[in-house]
C-alpha positions as CSV (number, residue, x, y, z in Angstrom):
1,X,104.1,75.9,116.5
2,X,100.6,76.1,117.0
3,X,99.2,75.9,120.6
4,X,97.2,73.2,121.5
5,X,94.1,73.4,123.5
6,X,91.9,71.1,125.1
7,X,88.1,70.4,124.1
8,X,85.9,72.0,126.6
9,X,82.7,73.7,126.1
10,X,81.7,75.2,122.3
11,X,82.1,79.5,122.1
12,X,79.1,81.2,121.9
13,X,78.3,83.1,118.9
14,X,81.6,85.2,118.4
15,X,82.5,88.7,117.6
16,X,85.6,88.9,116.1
17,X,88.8,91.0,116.7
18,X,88.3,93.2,113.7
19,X,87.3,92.8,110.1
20,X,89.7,93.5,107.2
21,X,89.2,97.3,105.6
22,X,88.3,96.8,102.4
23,X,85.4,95.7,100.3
24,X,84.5,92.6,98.3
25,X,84.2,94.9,95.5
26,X,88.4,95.9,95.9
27,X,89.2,92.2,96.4
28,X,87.5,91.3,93.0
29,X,89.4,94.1,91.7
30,X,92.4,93.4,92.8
31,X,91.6,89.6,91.4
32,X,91.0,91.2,88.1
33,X,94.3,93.6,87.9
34,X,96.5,90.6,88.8
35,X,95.7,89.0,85.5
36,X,96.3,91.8,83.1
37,X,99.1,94.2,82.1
38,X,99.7,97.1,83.7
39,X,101.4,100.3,83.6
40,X,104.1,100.3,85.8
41,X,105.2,103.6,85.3
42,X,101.8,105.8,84.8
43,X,100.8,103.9,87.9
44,X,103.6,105.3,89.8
45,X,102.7,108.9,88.6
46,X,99.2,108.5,89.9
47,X,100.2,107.4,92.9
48,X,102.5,110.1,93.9
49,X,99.5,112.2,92.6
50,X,97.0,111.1,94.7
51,X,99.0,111.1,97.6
52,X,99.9,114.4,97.3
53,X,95.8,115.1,97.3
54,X,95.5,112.8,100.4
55,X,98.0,115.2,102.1
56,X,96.6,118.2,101.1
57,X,92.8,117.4,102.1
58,X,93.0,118.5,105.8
59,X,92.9,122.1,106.7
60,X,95.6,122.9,109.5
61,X,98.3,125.3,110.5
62,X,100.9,123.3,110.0
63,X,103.2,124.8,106.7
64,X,102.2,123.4,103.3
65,X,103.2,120.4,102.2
66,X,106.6,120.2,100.7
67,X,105.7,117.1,99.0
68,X,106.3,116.4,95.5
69,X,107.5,113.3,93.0
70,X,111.1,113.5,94.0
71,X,110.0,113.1,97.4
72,X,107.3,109.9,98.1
73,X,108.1,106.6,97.7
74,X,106.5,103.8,97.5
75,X,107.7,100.3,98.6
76,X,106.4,96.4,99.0
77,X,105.9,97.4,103.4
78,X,107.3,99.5,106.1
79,X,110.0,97.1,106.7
80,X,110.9,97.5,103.1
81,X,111.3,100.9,102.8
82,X,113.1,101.7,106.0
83,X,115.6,99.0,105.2
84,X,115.7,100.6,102.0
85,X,116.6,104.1,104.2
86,X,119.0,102.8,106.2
87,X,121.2,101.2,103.5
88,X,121.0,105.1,101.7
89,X,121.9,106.3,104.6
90,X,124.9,104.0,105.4
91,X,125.4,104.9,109.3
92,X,128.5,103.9,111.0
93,X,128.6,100.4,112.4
94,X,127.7,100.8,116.2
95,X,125.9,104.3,115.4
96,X,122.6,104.1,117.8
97,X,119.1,104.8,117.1
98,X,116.9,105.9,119.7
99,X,113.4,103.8,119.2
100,X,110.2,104.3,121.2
101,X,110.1,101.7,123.5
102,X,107.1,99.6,122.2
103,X,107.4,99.6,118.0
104,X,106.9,96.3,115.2
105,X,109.1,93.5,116.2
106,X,111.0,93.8,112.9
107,X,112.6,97.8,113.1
108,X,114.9,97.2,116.0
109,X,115.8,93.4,113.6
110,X,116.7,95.6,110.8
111,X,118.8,98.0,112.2
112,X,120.4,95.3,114.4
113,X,121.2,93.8,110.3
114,X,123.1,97.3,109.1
115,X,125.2,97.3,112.3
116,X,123.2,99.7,114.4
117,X,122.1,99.4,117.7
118,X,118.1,100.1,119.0
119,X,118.1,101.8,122.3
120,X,114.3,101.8,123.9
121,X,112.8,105.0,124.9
122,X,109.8,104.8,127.6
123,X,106.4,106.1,126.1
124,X,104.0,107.7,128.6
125,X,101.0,105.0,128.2
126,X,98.6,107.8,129.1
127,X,98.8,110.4,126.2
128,X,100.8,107.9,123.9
129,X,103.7,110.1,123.6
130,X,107.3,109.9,123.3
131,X,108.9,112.6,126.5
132,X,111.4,114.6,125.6
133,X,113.0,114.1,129.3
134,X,113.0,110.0,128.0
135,X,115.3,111.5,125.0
136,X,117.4,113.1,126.7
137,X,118.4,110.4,128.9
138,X,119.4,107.8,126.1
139,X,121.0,110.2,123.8
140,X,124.6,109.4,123.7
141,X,127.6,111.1,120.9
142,X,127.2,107.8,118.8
143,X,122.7,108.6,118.5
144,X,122.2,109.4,114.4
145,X,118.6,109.1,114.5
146,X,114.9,109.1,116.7
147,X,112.5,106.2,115.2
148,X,109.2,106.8,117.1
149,X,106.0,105.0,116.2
150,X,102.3,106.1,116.5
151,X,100.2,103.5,118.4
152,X,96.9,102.0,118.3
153,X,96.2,104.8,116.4
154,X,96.9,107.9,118.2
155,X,99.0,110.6,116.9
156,X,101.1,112.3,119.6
157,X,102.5,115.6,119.0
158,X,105.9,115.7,116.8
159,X,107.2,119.2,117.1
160,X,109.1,118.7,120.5
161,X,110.5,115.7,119.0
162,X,111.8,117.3,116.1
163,X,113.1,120.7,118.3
164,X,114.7,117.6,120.5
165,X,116.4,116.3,117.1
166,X,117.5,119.4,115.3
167,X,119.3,120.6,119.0
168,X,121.4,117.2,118.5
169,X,121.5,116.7,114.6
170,X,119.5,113.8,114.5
171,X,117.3,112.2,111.6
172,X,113.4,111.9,112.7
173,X,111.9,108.5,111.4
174,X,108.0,109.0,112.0
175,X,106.0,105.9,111.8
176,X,102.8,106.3,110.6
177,X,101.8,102.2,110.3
178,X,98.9,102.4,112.8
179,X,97.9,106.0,112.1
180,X,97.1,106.6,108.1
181,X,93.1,108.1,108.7
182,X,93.5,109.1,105.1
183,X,92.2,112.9,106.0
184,X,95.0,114.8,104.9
185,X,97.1,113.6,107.9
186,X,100.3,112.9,106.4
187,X,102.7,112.7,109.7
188,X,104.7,115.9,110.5
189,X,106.3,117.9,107.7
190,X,109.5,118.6,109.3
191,X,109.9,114.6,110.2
192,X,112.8,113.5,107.7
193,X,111.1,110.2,106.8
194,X,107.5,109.3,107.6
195,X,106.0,105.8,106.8
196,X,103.0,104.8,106.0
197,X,101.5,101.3,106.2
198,X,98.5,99.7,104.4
199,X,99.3,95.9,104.9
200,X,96.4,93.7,105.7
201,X,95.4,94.8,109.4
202,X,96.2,98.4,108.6
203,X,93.1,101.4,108.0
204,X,92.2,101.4,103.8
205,X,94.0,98.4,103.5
206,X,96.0,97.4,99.8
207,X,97.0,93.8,101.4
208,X,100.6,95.5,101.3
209,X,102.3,98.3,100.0
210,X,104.1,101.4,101.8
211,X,103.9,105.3,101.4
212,X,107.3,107.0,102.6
213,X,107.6,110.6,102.5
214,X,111.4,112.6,102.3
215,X,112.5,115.8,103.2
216,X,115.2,115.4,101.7
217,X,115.1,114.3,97.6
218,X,118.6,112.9,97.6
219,X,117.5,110.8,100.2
220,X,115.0,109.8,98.9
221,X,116.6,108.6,95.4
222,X,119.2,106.8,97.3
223,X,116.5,104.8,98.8
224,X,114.6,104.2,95.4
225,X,118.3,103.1,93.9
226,X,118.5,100.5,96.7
227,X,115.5,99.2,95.6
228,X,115.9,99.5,92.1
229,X,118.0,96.7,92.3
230,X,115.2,94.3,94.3
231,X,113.0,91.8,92.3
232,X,109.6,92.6,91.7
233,X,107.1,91.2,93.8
234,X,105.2,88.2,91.5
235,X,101.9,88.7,90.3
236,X,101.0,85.5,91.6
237,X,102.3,85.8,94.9
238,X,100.2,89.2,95.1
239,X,97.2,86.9,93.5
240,X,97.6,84.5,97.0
241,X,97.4,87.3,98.6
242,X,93.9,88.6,97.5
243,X,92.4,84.7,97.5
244,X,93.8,84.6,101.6
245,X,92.5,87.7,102.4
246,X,89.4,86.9,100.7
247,X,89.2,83.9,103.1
248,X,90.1,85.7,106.1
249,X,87.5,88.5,104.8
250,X,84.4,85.9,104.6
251,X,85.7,83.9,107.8
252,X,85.1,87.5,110.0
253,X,81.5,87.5,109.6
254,X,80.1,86.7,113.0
255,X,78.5,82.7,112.0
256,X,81.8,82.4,109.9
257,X,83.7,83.7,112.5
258,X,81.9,81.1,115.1
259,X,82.4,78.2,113.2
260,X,85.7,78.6,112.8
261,X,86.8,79.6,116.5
262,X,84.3,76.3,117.3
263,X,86.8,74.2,113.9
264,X,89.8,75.2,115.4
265,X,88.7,74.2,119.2
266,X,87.5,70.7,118.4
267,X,90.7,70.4,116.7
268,X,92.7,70.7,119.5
269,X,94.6,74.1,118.3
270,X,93.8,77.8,118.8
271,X,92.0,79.6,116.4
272,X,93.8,83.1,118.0
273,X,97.4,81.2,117.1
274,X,95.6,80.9,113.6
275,X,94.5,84.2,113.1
276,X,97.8,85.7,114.5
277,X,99.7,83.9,112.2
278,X,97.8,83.9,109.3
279,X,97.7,88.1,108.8
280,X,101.7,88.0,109.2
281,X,103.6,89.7,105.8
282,X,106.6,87.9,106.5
283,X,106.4,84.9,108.3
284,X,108.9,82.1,107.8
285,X,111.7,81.9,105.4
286,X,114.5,84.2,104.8
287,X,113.2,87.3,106.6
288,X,115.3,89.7,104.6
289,X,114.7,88.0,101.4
290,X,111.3,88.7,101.8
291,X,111.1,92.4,102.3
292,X,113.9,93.2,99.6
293,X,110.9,92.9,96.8
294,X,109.3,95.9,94.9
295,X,105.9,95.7,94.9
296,X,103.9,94.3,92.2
297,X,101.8,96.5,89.7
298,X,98.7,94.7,91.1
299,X,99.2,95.9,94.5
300,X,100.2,99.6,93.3
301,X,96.9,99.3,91.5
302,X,95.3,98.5,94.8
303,X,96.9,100.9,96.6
304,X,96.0,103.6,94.3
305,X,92.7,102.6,94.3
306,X,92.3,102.7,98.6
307,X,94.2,106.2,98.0
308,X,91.2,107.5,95.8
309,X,88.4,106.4,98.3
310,X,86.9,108.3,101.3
311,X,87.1,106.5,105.0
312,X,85.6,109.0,106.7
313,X,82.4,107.4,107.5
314,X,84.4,104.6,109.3
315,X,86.9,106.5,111.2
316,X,83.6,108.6,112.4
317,X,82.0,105.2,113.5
318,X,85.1,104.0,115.1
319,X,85.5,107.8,117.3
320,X,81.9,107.2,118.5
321,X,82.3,103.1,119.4
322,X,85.1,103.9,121.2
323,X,83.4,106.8,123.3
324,X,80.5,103.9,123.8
325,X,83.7,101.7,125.0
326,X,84.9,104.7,127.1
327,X,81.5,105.0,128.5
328,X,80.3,101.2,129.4
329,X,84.1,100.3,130.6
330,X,83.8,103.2,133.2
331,X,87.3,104.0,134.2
332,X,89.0,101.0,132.8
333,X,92.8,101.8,132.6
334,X,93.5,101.5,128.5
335,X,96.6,103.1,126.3
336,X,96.2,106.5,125.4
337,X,93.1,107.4,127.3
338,X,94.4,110.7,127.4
339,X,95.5,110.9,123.9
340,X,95.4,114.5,122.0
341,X,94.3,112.9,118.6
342,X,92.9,108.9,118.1
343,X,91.7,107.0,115.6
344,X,91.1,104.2,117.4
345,X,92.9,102.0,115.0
346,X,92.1,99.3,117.6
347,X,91.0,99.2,121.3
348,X,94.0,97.6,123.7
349,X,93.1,98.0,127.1
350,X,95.4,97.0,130.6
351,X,94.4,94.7,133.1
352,X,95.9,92.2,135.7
353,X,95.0,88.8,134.5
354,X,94.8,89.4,130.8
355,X,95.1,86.0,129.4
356,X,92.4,85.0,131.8
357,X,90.1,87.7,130.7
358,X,90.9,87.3,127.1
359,X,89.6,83.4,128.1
360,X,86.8,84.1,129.9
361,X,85.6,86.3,126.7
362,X,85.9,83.9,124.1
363,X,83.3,81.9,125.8
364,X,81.4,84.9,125.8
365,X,81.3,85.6,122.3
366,X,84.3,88.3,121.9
367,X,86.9,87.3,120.1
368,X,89.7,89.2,122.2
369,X,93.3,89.0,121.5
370,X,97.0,89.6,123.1
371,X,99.0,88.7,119.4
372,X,96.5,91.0,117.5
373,X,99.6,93.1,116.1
374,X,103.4,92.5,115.7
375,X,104.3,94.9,118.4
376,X,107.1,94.3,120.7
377,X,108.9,96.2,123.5
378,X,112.9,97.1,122.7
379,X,114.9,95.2,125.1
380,X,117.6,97.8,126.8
381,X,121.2,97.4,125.9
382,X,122.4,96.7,129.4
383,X,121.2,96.8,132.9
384,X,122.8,100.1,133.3
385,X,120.5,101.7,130.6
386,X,117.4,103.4,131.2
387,X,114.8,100.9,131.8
388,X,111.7,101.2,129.8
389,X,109.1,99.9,132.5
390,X,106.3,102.0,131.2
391,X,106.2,100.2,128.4
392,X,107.4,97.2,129.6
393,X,104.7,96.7,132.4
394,X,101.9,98.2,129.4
395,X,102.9,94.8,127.2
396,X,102.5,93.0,130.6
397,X,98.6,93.6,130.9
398,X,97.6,94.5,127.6
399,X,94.3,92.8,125.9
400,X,93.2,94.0,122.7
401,X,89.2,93.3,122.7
402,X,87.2,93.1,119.7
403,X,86.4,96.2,118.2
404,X,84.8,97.2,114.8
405,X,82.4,99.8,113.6
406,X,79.8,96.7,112.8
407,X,79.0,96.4,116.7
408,X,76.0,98.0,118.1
409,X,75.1,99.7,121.8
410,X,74.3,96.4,122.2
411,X,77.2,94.3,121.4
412,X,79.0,97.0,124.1
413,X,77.4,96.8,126.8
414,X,77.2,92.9,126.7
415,X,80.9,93.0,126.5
416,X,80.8,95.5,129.7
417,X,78.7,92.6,131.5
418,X,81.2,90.0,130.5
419,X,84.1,91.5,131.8
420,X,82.2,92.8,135.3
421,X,81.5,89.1,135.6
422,X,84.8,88.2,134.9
423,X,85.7,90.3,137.5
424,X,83.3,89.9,140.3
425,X,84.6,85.9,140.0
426,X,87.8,87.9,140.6
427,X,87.0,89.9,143.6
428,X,86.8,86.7,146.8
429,X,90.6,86.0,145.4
430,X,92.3,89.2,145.2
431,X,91.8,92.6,146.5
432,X,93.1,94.4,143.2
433,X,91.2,92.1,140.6
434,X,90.2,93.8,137.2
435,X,91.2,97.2,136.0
């Protein structure tokens, strides 16, 4: 249910969380696709196509890409496509997968649905990474596989993950959701599934669709048979999509934004309840039903279409905002602060009253937000398994504050004010306010 809230005084002007990644331009295409015929087929050709050139665009050392057709897939979401994976693979009931301790709600739901069991793995909150030393304490004879997920848009390094997994004959999930930058990183070539988001929140948004990339080709046609046998997402459930979107799209402007925070407030509910719920893929209904869908040719059209376009420009604006963050929030304690490579996918930082801070900024003008994704920490077994309390205590005092490449110098540092105040009110009532 929606939370209600009482009247109080109006918002300021309001910057919001974070606009949606794609043009007007792409949502009046996508409009447009979802009334005509489409190729089905050559539109999966292209796709694999340009993915393949997405891959292939970044200079490194890492060995070339053993990509090809028989090995990308493409599927309705993440969720899809690893459910998709994990009926291929057809694991042992009881077999365990070993999941990074903070991940999307829904991964440790599905293996929990083909008999598996999630066991959490602490992250290090500093660098974003996954230990090794955390592995090795949770692996047990029944571990088949290590499902670790990027976050907030840092990429921590695979290769000790995958030494860790080949010692123990383990199969690497890499979870690329938060981390697609769209400059030829395409996740770790030696991770046996890597998967790749572009739902509604997500960098180069399509409104949907997945990218998954095999190792293994037999793998990866036993997943595509699996959902061979799905029904086809409808074009006019892709078309409600677009029109929401659309909405959501024209309410981020900054007056749009205000009026609505200010609509939802005089109403009595909360606009971040709204919001939160508004951007989910799957809400309500039959959870499973939802995800076991193909996606539509519309949204392949999309998709193809964000694949062809260059982000660069925003992901440069995004490194830079979030150096101006770094530099006006002078030693605030944030997630991955000492991350190797960030994209800045968003901007979550710690601190000990969040909820009151994330208050106390709405009636400055920033729209900031503790539901802003569908992350979640991965309960432990028992009481007698390793505790993740890194992660746990990280979901504890997290705040996601607003943070797009439209804000100026300016926009910062009146956000640095806001929370100084915030915390100076702090300081008389406890010795270790702020962050």
């Amino acid at each position: 249910m929606l939370q209600r809230i009482g009247s109080g005084v109006d918002y300021a002007a309001m910057i919001p969380r974070k606009q949606l990644d794609i043009g007007w331009t792409d949502l009046i295409a996508a409009f447009g696709r979802s009334l005509v015929p489409l190729d089905r087929l050559r539109l999966g050709r292209e796709l694999e196509t340009a993915w393949k050139i997405v891959g292939a665009s970044r200079q490194t050392t890492d060995p070339p890409p053993r990509d090809n057709s028989s090995t990308i897939l493409t599927a309705l979401s993440v969720r899809s496509g690893f459910d998709a994976t994990l009926t291929a693979l057809d694991w042992p009931p009881g077999s365990e997968v070993l999941v990074s301790a903070i991940t999307i709600r829904d991964m440790p739901r599905i293996l929990v649905e083909h008999g598996l069991r999630a066991v959490p793995v602490d992250v290090d909150m500093g660098p974003l990474t996954v230990p090794v030393d955390n592995l090795a304490r949770a692996v047990t004879p029944q571990t088949r596989g290590i499902l670790v997920a990027h976050l907030f848009g840092s990429q921590m390094p695979m290769q000790p993950i995958i030494d860790f997994a080949r010692e123990h004959g383990l199969l690497v999930f890499e979870d690329c959701a938060q981390a697609y930058t769209g400059d030829g990183n395409a996740g770790h070539p030696e991770s046996d599934v890597r998967l790749f988001s572009f739902g509604p929140i997500k960098t180069a948004t399509a409104l949907g669709g997945a990218v998954l990339t095999f190792r293994d080709a037999g793998l990866r046609n036993r997943a595509e048979a699996i959902q061979v046998t799905w029904p086809i997402q409808s074009r006019s459930n892709f078309l409600r999509r677009v029109l929401r979107f659309g909405m959501f799209k024209f309410v981020s402007s900054r007056l749009a934004f205000t009026i609505f925070a200010n609509g939802c407030r005089w109403l009595g509910v909360s606009h971040d309840d709204v919001l939160s719920r508004g951007v989910r893929g799957f809400a309500g209904g039959d959870f499973f039903q939802r995800i076991r869908r193909r996606p539509s040719s519309p949204l392949l059209s999309l998709l193809l279409r964000r694949l062809r376009q260059h982000h660069g420009e925003r992901l440069a604006r995004r490194r830079v905002l979030a150096q101006e963050f770094d530099t006006v929030l002078n030693g605030i304690d944030r997630p991955g602060r000492s991350a190797r490579d960030h994209s800045f996918w968003v901007y979550p930082i710690h601190h000990d009253r969040p909820d009151e801070l994330m208050q106390h900024l709405w009636q400055a003008g920033f729209d900031a937000t503790r539901g802003a994704s569908s992350m979640g920490l991965v309960e432990p077994l028992s009481s007698d398994a390793p505790q993740p309390r890194a992660a746990s205590e990280s979901l504890r005092r997290l705040l996601y504050l607003p943070f797009d490449p439209s804000m100026t110098a300016a926009d910062v540092r009146r956000l640095g004010r806001a929370m100084s105040e915030f915390d100076e009110q702090l300081a008389p009532h406890s010795e270790n306010a702020g962050y």
